[in-house]
C-alpha positions as CSV (number, residue, x, y, z in Angstrom):
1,X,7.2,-18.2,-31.8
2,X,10.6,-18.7,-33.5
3,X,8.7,-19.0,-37.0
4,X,6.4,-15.8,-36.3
5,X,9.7,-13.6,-35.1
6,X,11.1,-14.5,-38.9
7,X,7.5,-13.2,-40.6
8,X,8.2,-9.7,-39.0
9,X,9.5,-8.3,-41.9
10,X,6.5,-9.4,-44.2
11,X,4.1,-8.2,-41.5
12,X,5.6,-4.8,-41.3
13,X,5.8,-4.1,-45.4
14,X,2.3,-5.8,-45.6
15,X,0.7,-2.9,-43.1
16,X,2.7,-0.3,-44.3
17,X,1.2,-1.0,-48.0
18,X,-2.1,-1.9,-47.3
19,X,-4.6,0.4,-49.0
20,X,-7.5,-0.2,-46.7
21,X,-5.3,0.9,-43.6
22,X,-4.4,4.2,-45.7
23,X,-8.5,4.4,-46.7
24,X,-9.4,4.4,-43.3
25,X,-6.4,7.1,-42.3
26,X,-7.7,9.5,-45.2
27,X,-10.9,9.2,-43.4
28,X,-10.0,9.8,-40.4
29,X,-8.1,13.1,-41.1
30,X,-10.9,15.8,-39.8
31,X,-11.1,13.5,-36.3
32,X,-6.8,13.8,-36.7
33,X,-7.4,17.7,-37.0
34,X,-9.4,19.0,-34.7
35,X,-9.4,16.5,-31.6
36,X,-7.8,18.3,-28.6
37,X,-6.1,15.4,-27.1
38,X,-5.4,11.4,-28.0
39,X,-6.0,9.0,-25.0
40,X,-4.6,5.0,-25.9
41,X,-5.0,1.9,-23.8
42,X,-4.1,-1.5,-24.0
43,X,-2.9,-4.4,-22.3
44,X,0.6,-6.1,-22.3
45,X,2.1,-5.9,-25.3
46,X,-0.3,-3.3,-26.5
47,X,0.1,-0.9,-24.2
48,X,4.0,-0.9,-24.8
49,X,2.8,-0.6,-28.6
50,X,0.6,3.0,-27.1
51,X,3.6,4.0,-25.4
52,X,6.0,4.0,-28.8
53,X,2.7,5.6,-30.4
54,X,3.1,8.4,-27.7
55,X,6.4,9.3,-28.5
56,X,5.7,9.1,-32.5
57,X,2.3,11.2,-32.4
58,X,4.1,14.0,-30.1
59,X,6.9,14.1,-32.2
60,X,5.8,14.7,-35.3
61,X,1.6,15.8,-34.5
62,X,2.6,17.6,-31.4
63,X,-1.1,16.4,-30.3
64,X,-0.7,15.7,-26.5
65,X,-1.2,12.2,-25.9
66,X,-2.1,10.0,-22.6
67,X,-1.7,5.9,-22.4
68,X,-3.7,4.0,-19.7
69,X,-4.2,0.4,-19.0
70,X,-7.2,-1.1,-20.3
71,X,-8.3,-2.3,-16.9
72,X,-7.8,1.4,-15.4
73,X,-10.1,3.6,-18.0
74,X,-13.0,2.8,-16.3
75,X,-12.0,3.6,-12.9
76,X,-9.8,7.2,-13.9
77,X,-10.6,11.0,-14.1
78,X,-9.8,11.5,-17.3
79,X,-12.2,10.1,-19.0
80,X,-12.2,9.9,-22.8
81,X,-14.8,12.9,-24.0
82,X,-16.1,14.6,-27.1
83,X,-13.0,15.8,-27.6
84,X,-10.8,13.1,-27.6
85,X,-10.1,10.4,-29.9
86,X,-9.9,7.0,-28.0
87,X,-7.1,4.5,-29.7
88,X,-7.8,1.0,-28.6
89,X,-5.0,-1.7,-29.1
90,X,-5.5,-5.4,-28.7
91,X,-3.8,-8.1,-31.2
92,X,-6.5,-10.1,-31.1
93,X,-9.4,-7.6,-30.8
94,X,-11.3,-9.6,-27.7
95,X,-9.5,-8.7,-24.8
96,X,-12.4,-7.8,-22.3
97,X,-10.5,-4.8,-20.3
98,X,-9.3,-3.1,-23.8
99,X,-13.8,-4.2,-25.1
100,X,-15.0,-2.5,-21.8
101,X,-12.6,0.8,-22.0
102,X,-13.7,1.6,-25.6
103,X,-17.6,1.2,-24.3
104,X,-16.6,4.2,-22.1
105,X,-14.8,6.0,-24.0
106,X,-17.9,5.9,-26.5
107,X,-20.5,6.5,-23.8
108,X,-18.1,9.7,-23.6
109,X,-18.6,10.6,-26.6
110,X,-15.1,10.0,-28.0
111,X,-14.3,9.0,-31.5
112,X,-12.9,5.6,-31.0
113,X,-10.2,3.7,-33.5
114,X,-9.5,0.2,-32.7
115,X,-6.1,-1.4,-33.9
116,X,-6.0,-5.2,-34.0
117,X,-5.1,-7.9,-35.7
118,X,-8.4,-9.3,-36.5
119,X,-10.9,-7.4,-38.2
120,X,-14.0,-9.1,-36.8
121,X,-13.0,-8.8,-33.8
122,X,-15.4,-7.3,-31.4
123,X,-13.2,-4.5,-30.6
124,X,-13.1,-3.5,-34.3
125,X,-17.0,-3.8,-35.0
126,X,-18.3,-1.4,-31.8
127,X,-15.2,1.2,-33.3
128,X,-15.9,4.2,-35.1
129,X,-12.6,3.4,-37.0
130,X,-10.4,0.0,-37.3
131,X,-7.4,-0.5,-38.7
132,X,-6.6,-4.1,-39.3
133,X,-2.8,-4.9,-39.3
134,X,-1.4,-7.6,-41.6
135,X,0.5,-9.5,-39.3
136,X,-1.2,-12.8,-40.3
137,X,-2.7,-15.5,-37.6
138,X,-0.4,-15.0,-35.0
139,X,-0.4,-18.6,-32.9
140,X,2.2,-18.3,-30.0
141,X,0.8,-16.9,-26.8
142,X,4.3,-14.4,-26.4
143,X,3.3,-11.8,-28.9
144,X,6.2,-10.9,-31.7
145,X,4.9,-10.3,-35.7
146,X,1.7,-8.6,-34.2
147,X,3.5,-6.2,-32.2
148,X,5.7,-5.0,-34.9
149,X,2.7,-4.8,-37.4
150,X,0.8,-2.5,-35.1
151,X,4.2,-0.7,-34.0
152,X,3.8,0.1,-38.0
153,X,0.3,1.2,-37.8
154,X,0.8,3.7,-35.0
155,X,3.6,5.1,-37.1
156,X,1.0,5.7,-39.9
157,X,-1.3,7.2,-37.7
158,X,1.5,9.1,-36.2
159,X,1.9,10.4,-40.1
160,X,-1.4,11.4,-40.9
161,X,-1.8,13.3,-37.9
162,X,1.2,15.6,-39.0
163,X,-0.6,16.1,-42.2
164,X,-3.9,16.5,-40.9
165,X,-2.3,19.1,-38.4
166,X,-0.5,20.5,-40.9
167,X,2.8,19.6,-38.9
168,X,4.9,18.1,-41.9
169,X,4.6,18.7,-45.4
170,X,3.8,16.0,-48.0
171,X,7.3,15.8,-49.6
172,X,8.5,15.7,-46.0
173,X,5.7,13.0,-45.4
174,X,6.4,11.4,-48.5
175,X,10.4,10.7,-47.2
176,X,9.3,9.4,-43.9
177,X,7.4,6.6,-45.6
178,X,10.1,6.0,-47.9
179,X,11.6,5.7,-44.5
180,X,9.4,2.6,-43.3
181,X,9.9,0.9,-46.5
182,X,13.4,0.1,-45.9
183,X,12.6,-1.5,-42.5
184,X,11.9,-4.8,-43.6
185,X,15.5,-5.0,-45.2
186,X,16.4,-3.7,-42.0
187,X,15.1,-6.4,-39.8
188,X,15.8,-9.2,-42.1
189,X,19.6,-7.7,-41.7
190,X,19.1,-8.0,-37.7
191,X,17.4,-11.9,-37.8
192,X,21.1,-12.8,-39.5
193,X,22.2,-12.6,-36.0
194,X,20.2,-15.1,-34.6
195,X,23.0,-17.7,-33.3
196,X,24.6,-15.0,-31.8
197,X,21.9,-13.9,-29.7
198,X,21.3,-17.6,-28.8
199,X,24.9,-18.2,-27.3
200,X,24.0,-15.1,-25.3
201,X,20.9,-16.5,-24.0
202,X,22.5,-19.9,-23.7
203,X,25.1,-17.8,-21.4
204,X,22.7,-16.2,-19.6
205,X,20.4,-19.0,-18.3
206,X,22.1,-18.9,-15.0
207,X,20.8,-15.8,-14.1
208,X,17.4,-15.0,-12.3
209,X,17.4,-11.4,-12.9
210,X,17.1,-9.2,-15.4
211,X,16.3,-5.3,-16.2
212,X,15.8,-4.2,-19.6
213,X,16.5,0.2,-20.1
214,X,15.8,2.2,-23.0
215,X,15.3,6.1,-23.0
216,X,12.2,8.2,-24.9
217,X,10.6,5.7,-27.6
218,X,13.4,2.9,-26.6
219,X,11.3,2.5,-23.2
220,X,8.9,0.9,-25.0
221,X,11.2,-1.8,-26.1
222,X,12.6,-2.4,-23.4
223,X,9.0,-2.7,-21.5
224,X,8.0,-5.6,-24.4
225,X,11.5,-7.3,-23.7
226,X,11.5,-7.6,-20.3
227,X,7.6,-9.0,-20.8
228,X,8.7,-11.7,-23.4
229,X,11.6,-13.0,-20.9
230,X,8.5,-12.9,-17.9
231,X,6.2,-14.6,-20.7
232,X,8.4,-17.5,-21.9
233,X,11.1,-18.2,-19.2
234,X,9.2,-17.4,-16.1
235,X,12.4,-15.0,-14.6
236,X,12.4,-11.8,-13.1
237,X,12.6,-8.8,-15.7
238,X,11.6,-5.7,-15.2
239,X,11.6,-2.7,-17.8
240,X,11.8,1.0,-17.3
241,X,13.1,4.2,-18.1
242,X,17.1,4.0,-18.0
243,X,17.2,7.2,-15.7
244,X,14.9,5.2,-13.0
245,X,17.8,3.0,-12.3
246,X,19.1,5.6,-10.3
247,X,15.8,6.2,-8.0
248,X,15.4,2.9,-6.6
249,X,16.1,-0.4,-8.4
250,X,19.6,0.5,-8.3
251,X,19.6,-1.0,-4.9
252,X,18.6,-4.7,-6.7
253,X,21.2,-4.5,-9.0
254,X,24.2,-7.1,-8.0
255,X,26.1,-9.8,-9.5
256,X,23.0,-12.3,-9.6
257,X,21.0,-9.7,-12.1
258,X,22.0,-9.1,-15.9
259,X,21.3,-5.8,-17.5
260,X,19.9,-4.9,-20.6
261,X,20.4,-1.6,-22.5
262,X,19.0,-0.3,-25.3
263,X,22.1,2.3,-26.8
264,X,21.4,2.8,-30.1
265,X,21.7,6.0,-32.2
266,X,20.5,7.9,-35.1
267,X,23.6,10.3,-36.0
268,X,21.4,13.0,-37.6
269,X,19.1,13.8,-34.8
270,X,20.8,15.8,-32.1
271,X,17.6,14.6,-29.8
272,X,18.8,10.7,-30.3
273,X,22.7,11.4,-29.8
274,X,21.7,13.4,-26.1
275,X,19.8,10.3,-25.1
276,X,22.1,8.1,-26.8
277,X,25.4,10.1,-24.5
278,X,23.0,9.4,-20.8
279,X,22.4,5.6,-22.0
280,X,25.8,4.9,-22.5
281,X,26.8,6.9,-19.5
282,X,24.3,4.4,-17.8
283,X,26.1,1.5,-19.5
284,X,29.5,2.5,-17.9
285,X,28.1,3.3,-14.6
286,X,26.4,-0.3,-14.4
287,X,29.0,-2.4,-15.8
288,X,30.7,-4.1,-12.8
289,X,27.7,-3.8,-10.4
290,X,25.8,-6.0,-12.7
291,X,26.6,-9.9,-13.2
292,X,27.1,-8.5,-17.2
293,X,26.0,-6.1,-18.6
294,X,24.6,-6.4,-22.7
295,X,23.7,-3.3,-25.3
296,X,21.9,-3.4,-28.0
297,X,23.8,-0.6,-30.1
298,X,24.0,0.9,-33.7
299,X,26.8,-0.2,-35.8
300,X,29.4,1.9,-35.9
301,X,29.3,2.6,-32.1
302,X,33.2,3.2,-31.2
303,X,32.3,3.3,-27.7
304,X,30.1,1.0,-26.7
305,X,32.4,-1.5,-26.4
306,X,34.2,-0.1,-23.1
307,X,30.9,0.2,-21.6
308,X,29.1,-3.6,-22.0
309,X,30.2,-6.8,-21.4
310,X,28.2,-8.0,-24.2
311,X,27.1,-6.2,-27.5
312,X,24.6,-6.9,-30.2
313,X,24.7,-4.4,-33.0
314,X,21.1,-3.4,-35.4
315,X,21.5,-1.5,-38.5
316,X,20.9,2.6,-38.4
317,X,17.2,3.9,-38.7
318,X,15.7,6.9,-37.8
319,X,14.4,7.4,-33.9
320,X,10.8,6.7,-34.4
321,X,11.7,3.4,-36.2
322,X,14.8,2.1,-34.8
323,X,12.0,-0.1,-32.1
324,X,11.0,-2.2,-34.6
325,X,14.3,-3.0,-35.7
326,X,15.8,-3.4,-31.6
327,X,13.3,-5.8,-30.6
328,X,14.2,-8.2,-32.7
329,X,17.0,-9.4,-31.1
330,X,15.8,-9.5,-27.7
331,X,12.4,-11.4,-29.3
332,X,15.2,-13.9,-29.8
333,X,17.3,-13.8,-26.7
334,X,14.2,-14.2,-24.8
335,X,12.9,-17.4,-26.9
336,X,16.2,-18.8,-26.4
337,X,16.9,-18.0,-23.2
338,X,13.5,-19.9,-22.5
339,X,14.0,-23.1,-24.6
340,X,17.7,-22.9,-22.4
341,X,15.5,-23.3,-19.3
342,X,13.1,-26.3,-21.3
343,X,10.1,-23.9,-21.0
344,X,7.1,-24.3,-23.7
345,X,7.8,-21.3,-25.5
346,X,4.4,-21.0,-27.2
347,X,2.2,-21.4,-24.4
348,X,3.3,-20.3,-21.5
349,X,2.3,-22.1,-18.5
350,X,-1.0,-19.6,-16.6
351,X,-1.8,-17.5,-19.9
352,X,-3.6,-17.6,-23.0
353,X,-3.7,-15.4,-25.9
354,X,-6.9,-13.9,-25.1
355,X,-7.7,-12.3,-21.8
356,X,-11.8,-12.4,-22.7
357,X,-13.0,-11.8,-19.2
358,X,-12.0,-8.7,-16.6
359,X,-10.2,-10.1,-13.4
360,X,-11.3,-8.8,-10.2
């Protein structure tokens, strides 16, 4: 796991670049156009990969979009129809829930695009459309490389369906690209801080509890957190919205339970700094209920320091990509927080990498 955290930034620059993922983009432009609505679904870390998509493809398509779980298409009312196009996620393109929801989403008559990390999958060969993201073989049952290569290709999507919907111009398109190039960099910047984040997790070992909290995109993040600390260390750890605290888990939140924030910031966007203001509102409200309280913030944050016990600081990106520079550090914090507790990081006791039949 460790190894395939550190070929994140090679997975991310080797999607972004590939030519046969912009091919199959180009082609899908008309679909991109005139589709009245996007449905997703995936499983685990998948479906946390359709919720960041979500955000993306709202933001700059303004197409509506819907995420389900794989195991739930089947049995909903909004079935995937002629007019939808059906996105199917799975890393390893055989999960049998995300296999059977793209069957009905085709017996629908939806255009279907599968994104996986194995392009002989079956989930790639019944699509319409596949994109195959380079994340390499990815090994470790807790997924890491593979999210953040399809985190990549739903921001690609997320670009061509501004241009197919005439939402963004090509010079603007052109500079949001430019944007994901500089990622990599970015995330090689955040892995530098991996012996900090161990001392954190090393520190943290004695707690049962955790809740991960992120606002818009950042939910997502903290959703795929909270999974990897479930995953590889067996705890507690729930992610949600950051304003759900207040409806609810509140109540669970004592001295035994530690409390993750996601409070970063993208200076230029007046839509990051509001949710950036109730997330660090959040942070002081929580700090002293929880057993500690840690943020994972933007540097240059003169604030969050009176808010969390514990900070880790990521380099400065815009919204829609600052998730696949955050998780890196809590990839980490999670794999050392489980090799803290002697668990077998890369295969977790009870799971494998493929789910290939439905549970009833």
């Amino acid at each position: 796991m460790l190894d395939e955290i550190y070929q994140q930034p090679l997975a991310v620059l080797a999607t972004a670049r590939d030519a046969k993922v912009r091919q199959t983009l180009t082609q899908l432009r008309p679909e991109l156009a005139g589709r009245r609505r996007i449905v997703m679904a995936g499983t685990g870390t998948s479906r946390h990969v359709a919720i960041a998509g979500k955000y993306m493809l709202e933001h700059l398509a303004r197409v509506p979009v819907e995420v389900e779980h794989s195991s739930e298409v089947q049995h909903g009312t909004s079935i995937p129809t002629e007019d939808t196009l059906f996105v199917a996620l799975s890393q390893s393109g055989e999960t049998a829930d995300t296999i059977a929801a793209q069957r009905v989403a085709r017996l629908g008559g939806a255009c279907t695009l599968a994104i996986a990390n194995a392009p002989a999958a079956t989930l790639m060969t019944e699509a319409s459309a596949r994109i195959h993201v380079k994340a390499g073989p990815e090994l470790a049952v807790p997924s890491t490389k593979a999210f953040s290569a399809q985190l990549t290709a739903m921001y690609l999507l997320a670009l061509s369906a501004a241009q197919a919907r005439e939402r963004i111009s090509p010079p603007a398109a052109e500079g949001l690209m430019a944007e994901l190039l500089h990622i990599p960099t970015k995330i090689e910047q955040v892995l530098s801080c991996e012996r900090q984040c161990a001392t954190l997790a090393d520190g943290h070992a004695r707690f049962a509890r955790f809740l991960f909290a992120g606002r818009g995109i950042h939910t997502a993040v903290a959703l795929d957190a909270a999974l990897k600390v479930k995953e590889t260390s067996y705890l507690a750890a729930e992610g949600m919205p950051a304003g759900e605290i207040w409806h609810g888990p509140l109540a669970t939140i004592d001295e035994d339970m530690a409390v993750v924030l996601i409070v970063t910031r993208h200076e230029g966007d007046p839509e990051s700094m509001a949710r950036y203001e109730k997330t660090l509102a959040n942070a002081r409200a929580l700090r002293g209920r929880a057993g500690s309280v840690i943020a994972v913030a933007s540097h240059g944050d003169r604030y969050i320091a009176e808010a969390a016990d514990h900070i880790i600081f990521v380099p400065s990106a815009s919204e829609l990509l600052l998730p696949l520079i955050e998780i890196v550090p809590l990839q980490l914090f999670a794999y050392y927080l489980a090799t803290a507790l002697g668990r077998d990081v890369d295969h977790p006791r009870n799971l494998s990498k493929s789910v290939l039949v439905e549970r009833f």
